[in-house]
C-alpha positions, 0 to 999 in steps of 0.5 A: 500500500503506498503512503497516499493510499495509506493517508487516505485510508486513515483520514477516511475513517477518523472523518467517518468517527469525528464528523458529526451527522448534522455536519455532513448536511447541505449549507442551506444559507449563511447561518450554518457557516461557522465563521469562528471569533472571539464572540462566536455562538455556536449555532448547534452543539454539532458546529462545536464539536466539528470544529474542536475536532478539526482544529485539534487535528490541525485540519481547519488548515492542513496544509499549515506547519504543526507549530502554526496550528496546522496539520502539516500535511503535504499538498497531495495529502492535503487534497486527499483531505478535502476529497474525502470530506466531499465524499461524505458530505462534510462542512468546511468546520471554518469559514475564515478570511484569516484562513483563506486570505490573510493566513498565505500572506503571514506564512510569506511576509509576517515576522515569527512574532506576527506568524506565532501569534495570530496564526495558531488562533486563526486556525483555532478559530479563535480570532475573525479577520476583516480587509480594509482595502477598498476606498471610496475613491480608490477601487478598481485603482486600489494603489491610490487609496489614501488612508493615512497612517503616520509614525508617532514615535512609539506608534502608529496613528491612523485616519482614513476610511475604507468602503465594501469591507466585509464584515467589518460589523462582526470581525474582531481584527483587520489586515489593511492597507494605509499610506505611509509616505504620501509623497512617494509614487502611488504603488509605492509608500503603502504599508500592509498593518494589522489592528484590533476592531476594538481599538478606539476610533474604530467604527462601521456602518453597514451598507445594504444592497438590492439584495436585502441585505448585506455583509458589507459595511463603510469602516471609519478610522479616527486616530486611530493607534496602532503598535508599531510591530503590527506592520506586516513586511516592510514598511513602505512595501505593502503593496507587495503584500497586499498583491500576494494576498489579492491572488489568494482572494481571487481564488477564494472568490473563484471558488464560487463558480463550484457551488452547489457542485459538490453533489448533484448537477444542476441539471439532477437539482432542476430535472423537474423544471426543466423536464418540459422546456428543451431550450432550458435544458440544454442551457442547464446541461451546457452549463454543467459541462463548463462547471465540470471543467472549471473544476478540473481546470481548478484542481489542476490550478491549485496543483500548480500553485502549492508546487510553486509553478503557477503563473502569477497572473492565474488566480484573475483567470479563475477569479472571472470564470468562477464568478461569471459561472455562478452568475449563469448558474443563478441566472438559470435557477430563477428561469427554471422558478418562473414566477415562482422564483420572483417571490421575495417575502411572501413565502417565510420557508424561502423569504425570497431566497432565489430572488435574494441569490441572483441579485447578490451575485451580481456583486461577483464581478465587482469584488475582489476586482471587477472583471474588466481588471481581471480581464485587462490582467489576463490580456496583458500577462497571459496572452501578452497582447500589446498596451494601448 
């Protein structure tokens, strides 16, 4: 038996024996994710359990090093892992941006001090992470933002605001990017920080979308003090930084475009609706072909970005595939729903449940970069086409 064949056995039965029953069921909606923090309710003594059990095995991140929490597990091990979890159905026990976003960033840039503090904790679950990218004038230009953070000797003092930061409402701590030298070029004189919610001068302000609600929020800074250990890499170079951890976003984003697919087909969950409509049909079976290669082409992406041998420019390839995907796959449920599928608060089992996904992914092409970035990024370092 080979070592792969031997881990796979191995995580299979401890999966079978530790996984809970209610935590191998479908996600239904946001309220079965477990997003962890320091003000965490768990919905459900299985929500708990799951994740005690993962974080103590060190497979919230199994691909981390032990000494951070991890499982140290290796890249096909760690693929094995997830296969394995799909296969019976099981939860991710961690929803974290600390995980999927800030933690690669730490492992690369962060100092021993920063990478022993705050990474055992995230996966733990012990500490929630929100960004502070955007601006209200510096988006898509995010290298113009303007948030400022000046040196006051013994800290840090921070003034400025940030716009669509997720969550903001509910993270305890936020990695963010603010100018330390507002004289130098705009890509330059960025510094990449970290600082409590808690801190005084903090505040947030939710924004609601069409959708009805909403996870994002406006984020205030004013005066904010700031240690001044908490700057992640160099000072000035946080653009390096923050560049790093936008490729990791794009790939969390992409991820959207295999929703729902880890079981049925959309075509097996819409068989009913679209049994009388040829046209639908095929649009559904058209659409289940290109999910199925989004997902090859995403293992195979994820193999060659843990071996070092991704093109840096990949992650905004699937970032715009992946969400232009999920855009198609809620576009055709709401035409599979005819009328039905208009319905908004009438009926309290759904409460406009399929109405309130189509009109959120339309935020898809617009976070994490907006899809004509990602394809001007594609145009110019993957097929090279010339400048205008």
């Amino acid at each position: 038996m080979s070592d792969s064949e031997a881990f796979r056995g191995e995580a299979r039965a401890w999966l079978e024996a530790n996984c809970p029953a209610e935590m191998r069921e479908p996600v239904r909606d946001e309220t079965d994710l477990c997003w962890g923090g320091r003000d965490l309710v768990f919905k459900n003594e299985a929500q708990r359990r799951w994740l005690e059990r993962m974080a103590e095995r060190g497979w919230t991140v199994p691909d981390w090093p032990e000494r951070y929490g991890g499982g140290g597990l290796s890249p096909a091990e760690a693929k094995i892992l997830k296969q394995e979890m799909a296969r019976i159905g099981a939860r991710n026990p961690l929803t974290s941006f600390g995980i999927s976003m800030l933690g690669p960033a730490l492992l690369k840039y962060g100092d021993e001090g920063q990478k022993s503090r705050y990474l055992p904790e995230i996966a733990r679950g012990e500490i929630r992470w929100c960004q502070g990218y955007s601006e209200p004038n510096a988006g898509s230009d995010l290298a113009s933002l303007q948030t400022k953070c000046e040196d006051k000797g013994d800290h840090w003092l921070v003034n400025g605001q940030k716009v669509w930061t997720s969550y903001a409402d509910k993270a305890d701590w936020i990695f963010c990017l603010v100018r330390t030298d507002p004289q130098a070029p705009k890509h330059h004189g960025i510094s990449f920080i970290l600082f409590d919610m808690k801190t005084p001068g903090v505040s947030t302000k939710p924004i609601l979308l069409i959708s009805g609600s909403s996870p994002f929020c406006e984020t205030f800074f004013d005066d904010v003090k700031v240690p001044k250990d908490q700057v992640v890499g160099e000072v000035n170079k946080g653009w390096d930084v923050a560049k790093y951890l936008l490729g990791h976003e794009r790939e969390m984003i992409s991820g959207m475009g295999l929703a729902g697919q880890a079981g049925a087909a959309l075509g097996e969950v819409l068989r009913d609706a679209v049994a009388a409509d040829p046209v639908l049909r095929a649009d559904v079976a058209r659409f289940d072909v290109d999910a199925m290669a989004f997902r090859a082409m995403s293992e195979r992406f994820i193999d060659e970005l843990k071996a070092g041998q991704a093109h840096p420019a990949q992650p905004s390839m699937m970032k715009y595939a992946g969400t232009e995907l999920n855009k198609r796959r809620h576009e055709l449920v709401m035409a599979a729903g005819g009328s039905d599928a208009l319905e908004w608060e009438s009926d309290r089992s759904r409460r406009g449940k399929a109405a309130r996904e189509w009109l959120r992914t339309k935020a898809n092409s617009i976070e994490g970069g907006t899809s004509e970035i990602q394809l001007g990024i594609i145009a110019k370092r993957i097929l090279e086409l010339p400048g205008t």
